[in-house]
C-alpha positions as CSV (number, residue, x, y, z in Angstrom):
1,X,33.1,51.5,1.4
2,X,30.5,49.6,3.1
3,X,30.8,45.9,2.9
4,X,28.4,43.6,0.8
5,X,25.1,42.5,2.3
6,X,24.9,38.3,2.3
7,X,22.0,37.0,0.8
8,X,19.6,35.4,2.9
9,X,20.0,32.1,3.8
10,X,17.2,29.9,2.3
11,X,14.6,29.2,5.2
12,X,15.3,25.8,7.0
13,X,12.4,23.5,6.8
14,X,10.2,23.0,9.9
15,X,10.2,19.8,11.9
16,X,6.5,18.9,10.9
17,X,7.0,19.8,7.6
18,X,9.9,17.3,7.2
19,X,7.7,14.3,9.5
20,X,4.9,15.0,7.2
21,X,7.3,13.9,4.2
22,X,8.9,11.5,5.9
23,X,5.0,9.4,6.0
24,X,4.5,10.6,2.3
25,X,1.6,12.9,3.8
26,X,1.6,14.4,0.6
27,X,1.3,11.1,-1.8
28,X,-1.9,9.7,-0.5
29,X,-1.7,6.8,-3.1
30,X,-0.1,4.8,-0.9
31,X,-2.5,4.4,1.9
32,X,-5.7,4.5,-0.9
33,X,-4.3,1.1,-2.7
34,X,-4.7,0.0,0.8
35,X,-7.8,1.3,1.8
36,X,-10.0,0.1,-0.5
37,X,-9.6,-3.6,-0.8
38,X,-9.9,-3.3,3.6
39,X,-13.3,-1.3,3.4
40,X,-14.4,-3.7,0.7
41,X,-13.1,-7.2,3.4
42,X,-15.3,-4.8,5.6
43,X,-18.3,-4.5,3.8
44,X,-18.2,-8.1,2.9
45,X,-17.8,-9.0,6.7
46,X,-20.8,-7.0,7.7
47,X,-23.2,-7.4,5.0
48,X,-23.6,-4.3,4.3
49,X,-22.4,-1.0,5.9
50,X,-20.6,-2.0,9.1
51,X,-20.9,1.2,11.0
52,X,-19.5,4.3,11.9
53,X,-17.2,3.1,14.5
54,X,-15.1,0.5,12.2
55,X,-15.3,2.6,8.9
56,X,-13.1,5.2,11.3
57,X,-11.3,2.2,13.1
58,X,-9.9,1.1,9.7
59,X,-9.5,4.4,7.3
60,X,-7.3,6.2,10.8
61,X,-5.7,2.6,11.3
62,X,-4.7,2.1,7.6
63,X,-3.5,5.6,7.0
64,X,-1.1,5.5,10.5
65,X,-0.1,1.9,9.2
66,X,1.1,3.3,6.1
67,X,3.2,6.2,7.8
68,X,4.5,3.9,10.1
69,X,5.3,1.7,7.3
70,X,7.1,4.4,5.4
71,X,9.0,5.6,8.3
72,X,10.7,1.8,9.2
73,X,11.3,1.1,5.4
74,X,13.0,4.6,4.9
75,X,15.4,4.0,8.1
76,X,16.0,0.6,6.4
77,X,16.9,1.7,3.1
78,X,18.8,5.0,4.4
79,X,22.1,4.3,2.5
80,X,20.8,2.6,-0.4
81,X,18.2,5.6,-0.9
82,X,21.5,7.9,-1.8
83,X,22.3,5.8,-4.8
84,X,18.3,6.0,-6.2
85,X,17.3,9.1,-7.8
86,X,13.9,9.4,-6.9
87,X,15.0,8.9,-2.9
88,X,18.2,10.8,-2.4
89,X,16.3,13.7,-0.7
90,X,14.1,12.1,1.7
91,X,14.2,13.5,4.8
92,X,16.6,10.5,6.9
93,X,18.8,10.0,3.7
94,X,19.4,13.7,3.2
95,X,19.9,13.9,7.1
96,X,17.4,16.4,7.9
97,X,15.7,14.0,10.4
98,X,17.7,11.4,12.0
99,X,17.2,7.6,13.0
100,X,16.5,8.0,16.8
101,X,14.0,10.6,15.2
102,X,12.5,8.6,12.7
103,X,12.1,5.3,15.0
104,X,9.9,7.7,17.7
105,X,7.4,8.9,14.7
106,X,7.0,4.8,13.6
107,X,6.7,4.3,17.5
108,X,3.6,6.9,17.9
109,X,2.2,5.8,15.0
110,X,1.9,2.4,15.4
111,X,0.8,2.8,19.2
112,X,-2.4,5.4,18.5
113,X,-3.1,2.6,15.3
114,X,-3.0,-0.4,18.2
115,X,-4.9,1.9,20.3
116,X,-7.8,1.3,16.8
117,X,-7.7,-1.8,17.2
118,X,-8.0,-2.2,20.9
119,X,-11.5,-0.6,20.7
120,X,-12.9,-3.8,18.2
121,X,-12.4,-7.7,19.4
122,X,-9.8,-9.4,20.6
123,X,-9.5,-11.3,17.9
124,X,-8.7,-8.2,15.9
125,X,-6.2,-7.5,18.3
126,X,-4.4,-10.8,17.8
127,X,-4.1,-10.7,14.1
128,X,-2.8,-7.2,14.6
129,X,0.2,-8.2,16.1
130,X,1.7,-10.2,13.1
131,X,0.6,-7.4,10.8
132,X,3.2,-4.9,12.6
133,X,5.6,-7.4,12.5
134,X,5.3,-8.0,8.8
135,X,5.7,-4.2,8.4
136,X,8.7,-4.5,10.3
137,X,10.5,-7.0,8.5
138,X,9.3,-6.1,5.2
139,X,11.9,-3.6,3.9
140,X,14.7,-6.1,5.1
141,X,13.3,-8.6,2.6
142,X,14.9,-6.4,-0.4
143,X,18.7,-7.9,0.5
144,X,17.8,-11.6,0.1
145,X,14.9,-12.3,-1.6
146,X,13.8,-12.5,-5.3
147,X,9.9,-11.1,-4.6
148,X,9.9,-8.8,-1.6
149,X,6.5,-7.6,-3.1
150,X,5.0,-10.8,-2.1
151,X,6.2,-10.1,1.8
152,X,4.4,-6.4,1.3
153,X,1.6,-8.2,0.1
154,X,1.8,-10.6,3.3
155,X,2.0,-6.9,5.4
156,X,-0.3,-4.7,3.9
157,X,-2.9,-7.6,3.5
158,X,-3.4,-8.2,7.2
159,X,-6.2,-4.9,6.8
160,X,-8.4,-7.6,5.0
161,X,-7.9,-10.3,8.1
162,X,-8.2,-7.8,10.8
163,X,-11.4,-6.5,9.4
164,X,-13.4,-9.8,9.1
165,X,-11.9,-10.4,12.6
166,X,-13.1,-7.2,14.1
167,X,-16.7,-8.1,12.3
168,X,-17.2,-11.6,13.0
169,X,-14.6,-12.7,15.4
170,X,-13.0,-15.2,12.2
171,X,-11.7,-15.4,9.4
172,X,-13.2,-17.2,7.0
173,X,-12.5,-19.1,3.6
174,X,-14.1,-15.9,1.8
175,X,-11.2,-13.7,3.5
176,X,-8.7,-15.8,2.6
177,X,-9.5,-15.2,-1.5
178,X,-10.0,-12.2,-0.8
179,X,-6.6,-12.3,0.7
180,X,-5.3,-13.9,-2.3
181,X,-6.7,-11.4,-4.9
182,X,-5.3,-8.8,-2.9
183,X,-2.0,-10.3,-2.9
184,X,-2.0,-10.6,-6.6
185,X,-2.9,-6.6,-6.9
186,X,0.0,-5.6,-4.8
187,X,2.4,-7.7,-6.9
188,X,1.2,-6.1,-9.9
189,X,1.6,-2.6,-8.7
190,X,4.3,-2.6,-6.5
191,X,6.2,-4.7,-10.0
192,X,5.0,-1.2,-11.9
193,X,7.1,0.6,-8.9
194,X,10.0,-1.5,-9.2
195,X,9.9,-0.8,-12.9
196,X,10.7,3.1,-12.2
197,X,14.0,2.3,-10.0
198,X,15.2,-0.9,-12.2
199,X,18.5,0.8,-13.4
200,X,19.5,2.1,-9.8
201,X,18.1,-1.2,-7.9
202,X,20.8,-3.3,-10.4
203,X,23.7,-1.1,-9.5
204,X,23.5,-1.4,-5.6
205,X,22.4,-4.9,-5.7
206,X,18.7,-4.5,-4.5
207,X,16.2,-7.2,-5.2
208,X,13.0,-6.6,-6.4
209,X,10.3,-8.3,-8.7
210,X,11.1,-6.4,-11.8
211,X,14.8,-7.5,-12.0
212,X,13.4,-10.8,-11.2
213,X,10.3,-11.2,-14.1
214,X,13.1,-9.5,-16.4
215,X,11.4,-9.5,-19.8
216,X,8.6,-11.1,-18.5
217,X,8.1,-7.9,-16.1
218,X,5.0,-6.7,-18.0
219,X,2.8,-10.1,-18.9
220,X,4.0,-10.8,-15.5
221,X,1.8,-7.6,-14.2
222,X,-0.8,-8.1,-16.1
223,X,-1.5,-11.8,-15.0
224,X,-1.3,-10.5,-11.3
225,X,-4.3,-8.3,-12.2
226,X,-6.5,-11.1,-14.0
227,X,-5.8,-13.3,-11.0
228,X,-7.0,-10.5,-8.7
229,X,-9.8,-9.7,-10.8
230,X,-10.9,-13.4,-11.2
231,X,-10.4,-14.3,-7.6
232,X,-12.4,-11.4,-6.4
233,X,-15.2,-11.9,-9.2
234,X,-15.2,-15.9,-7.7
235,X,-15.8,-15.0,-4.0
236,X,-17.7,-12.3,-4.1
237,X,-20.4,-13.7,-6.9
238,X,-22.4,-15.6,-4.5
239,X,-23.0,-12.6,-2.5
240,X,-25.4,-11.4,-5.5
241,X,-24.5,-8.0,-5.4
242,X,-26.0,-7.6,-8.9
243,X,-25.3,-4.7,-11.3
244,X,-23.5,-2.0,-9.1
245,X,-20.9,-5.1,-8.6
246,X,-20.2,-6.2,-12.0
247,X,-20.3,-2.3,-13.2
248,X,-17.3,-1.7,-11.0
249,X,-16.1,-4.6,-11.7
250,X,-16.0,-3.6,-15.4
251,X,-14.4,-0.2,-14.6
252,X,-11.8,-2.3,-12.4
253,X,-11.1,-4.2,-16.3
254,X,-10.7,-1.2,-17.8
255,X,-8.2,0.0,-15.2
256,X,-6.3,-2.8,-16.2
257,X,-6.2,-2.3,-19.8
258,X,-5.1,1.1,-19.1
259,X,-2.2,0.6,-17.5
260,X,-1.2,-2.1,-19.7
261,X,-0.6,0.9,-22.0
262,X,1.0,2.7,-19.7
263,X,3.7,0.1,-18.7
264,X,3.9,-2.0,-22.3
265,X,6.9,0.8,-22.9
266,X,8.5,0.5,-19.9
267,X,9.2,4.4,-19.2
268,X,10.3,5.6,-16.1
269,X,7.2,8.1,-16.3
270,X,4.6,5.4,-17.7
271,X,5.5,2.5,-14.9
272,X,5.1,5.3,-11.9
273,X,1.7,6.9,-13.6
274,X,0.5,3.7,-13.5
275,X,1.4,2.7,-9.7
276,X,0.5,6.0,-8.9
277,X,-3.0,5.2,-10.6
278,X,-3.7,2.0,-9.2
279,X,-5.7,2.7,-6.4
280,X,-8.8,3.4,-8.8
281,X,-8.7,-0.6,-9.3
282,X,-9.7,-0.6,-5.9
283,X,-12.0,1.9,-5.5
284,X,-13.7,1.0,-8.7
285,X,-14.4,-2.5,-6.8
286,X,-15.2,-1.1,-3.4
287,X,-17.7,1.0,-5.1
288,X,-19.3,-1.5,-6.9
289,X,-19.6,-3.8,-3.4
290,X,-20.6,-1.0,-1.4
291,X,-23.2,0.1,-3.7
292,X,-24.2,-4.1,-4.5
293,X,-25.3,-4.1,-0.7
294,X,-27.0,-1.3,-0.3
295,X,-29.1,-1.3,-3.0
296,X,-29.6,-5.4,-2.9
């Protein structure tokens, strides 16, 4: 009688493959909400198209930013990722990839994004530094305070300084809003995030601007928008960018509307639709200030 054959083991995952998930290679959202509102502070800072040198400096630098930024915030949150269900099999929580592992791919990453920056100004260089540590301290922000998303918005703004530094060698008033508006956008979708892991986030004790709006969670969202979108009408008006400008302003408003319908419910599925949406507000107004200089 001849013994049983085993089945196959199922086939182990390769190391690239579980690096590549690890820096959410395949949920490009995260590094497009970025993006945009960077190439737009780099339009503005040039006056136009600012060259084929930057326009790689800052898409390579703010997509290796990202990853980096994914990597430190997953080693951070490693044992509070096992009690979420959306995180419990990323790749350091389920152990497939380990800390000392982890720490080397944030390492590289950062270093070949500093290597970007070290081909601009030095005053790019400078600001660089706080961005990184920013990123750093970011996911730690969760234990203690009420609005981490305001400390991303602190981190994944510094694209918007950098780039009027590596233009102009400053950073002017006009940055600044632009800054601000920026800061208001990340609160708003980052709150729509929080909104998917409320439930779990309550039962380990994580803080994050949904359990802190409470009811208020959704006209809390939408006023972050309006302030972004009236902050970044306000600057950027004197710059006369004319139609193209306002047209994508209007299709950044109806953006806005949109996901007010998608988040008025509060579904798991509706609040992470619309996060997973909200780049297009910032495409929609890099597009119409791209477009505004060339054709002005």
């Amino acid at each position: 009688m001849t013994s049983p054959v085993a089945s196959p083991a199922a086939p182990a995952r390769s190391k690239l493959s579980l690096y590549l998930d690890l820096i959410r290679w395949n949920r490009p959202a995260g590094w497009l909400v970025l993006v945009w509102p960077t190439l737009a502070a780099l339009w503005v800072a040039a006056d136009g198209f600012p060259g084929w040198h930057l326009l790689l400096v800052f898409v390579l630098g703010t997509v290796l930013m990202r990853s980096a930024g994914c990597t430190i915030n997953d080693i951070a949150d490693r044992d509070f990722d096992k009690h979420v269900k959306r995180t419990t099999q990323r790749p350091i929580t389920s152990g497939q990839v380990s800390v000392p592992e982890a720490v080397m791919v944030g390492v590289v990453l950062t270093l070949v994004a500093f290597g970007l920056v070290l081909s601009t100004r030095w005053e790019a260089v400078a600001w660089s530094v706080p961005a990184v540590l920013f990123t750093i301290l970011y996911p730690f922000t969760k234990r203690f305070f009420a609005m981490p998303q305001a400390f991303l918005g602190i981190a994944f703004n510094f694209g918007i300084v950098i780039a009027f530094a590596a233009v102009t060698g400053g950073v002017p008033l006009a940055a600044w809003v632009l800054w601000l508006a920026n800061m208001f956008l990340v609160l708003a979708y980052d709150t729509e995030y929080a909104m998917v892991d409320r439930d779990d986030d309550l039962k380990i004790g994580m803080k994050t601007s949904a359990i802190t709006l409470g009811r208020f969670d959704v006209a809390g969202i939408m006023a972050f928008f309006v302030l972004c979108w009236g902050l970044t009408a306000w600057v950027l008006a004197p710059y006369q960018l004319g139609w193209p400008f306002w047209l994508g302003m209007g299709a950044a408003a109806a953006q806005i509307v949109w996901h007010y319908t998608l988040i008025r419910h509060r579904t798991r599925e509706g609040c992470f639709v619309a996060f997973s949406k909200s780049h297009w507000i910032g495409a929609c107004m890099f597009a119409g200030v791209a477009l505004g200089f060339a054709l002005r």
